[in-house]
C-alpha positions in Angstrom: 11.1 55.3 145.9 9.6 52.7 143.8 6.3 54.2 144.0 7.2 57.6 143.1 9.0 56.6 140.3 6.4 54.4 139.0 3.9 57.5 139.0 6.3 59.7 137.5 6.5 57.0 134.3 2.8 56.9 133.9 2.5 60.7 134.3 4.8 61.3 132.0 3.2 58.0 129.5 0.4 60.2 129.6 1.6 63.4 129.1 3.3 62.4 126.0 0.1 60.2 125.3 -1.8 64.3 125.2 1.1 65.8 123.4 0.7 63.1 120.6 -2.9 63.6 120.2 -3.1 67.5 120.4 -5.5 69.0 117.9 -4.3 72.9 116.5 -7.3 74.8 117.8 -10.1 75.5 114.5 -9.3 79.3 115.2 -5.7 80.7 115.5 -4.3 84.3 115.5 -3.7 85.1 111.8 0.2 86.1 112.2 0.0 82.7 113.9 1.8 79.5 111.4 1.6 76.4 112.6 4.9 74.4 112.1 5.9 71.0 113.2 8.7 69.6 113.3 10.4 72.8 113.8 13.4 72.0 111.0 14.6 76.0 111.1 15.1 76.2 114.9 18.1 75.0 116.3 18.1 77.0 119.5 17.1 76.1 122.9 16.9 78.7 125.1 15.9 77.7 129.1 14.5 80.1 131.1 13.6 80.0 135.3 10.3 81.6 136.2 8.6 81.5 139.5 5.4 80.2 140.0 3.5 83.8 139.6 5.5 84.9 136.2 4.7 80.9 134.6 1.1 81.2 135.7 0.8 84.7 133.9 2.7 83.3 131.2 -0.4 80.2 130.7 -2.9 82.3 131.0 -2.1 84.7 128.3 -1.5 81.2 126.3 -4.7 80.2 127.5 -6.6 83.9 126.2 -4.4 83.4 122.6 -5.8 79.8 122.5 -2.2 78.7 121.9 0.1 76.5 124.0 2.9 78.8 125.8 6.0 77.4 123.6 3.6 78.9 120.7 3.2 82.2 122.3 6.7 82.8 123.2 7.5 82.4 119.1 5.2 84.5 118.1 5.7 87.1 121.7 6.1 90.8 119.8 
């Protein structure tokens, strides 16, 4: 149990290691603002997808060039 849990701190170290050194892509959607820290949102929503509906999801994230909690905002 050791183990496992020793892996899951280092993945998420550097996870949050990635998230901290994210670039904003050079070329965004023009309806597309990038915000952070996001002051005005105070709502979390949580949402279960199965494995087919989260890949479809990331790769239309992917296509925008945006990561998926961007695309939902912005989702018409």
């Amino acid at each position: 149990m050791a183990k496992k849990s020793r892996k899951i701190e280092e993945l998420l170290a550097e996870e949050g290691a990635a998230a901290e050194n994210y670039e904003v892509p050079d070329h965004l959607p023009e309806h597309v603002q990038v915000s952070r820290p996001n002051l005005g949102r105070a709502t979390v929503v949580s949402v279960r997808l199965s494995p087919e509906e989260h890949a479809r999801l990331q790769r239309a994230a992917n296509e925008a060039n945006l990561p998926v909690s961007t695309l939902i905002r912005v989702w018409p």
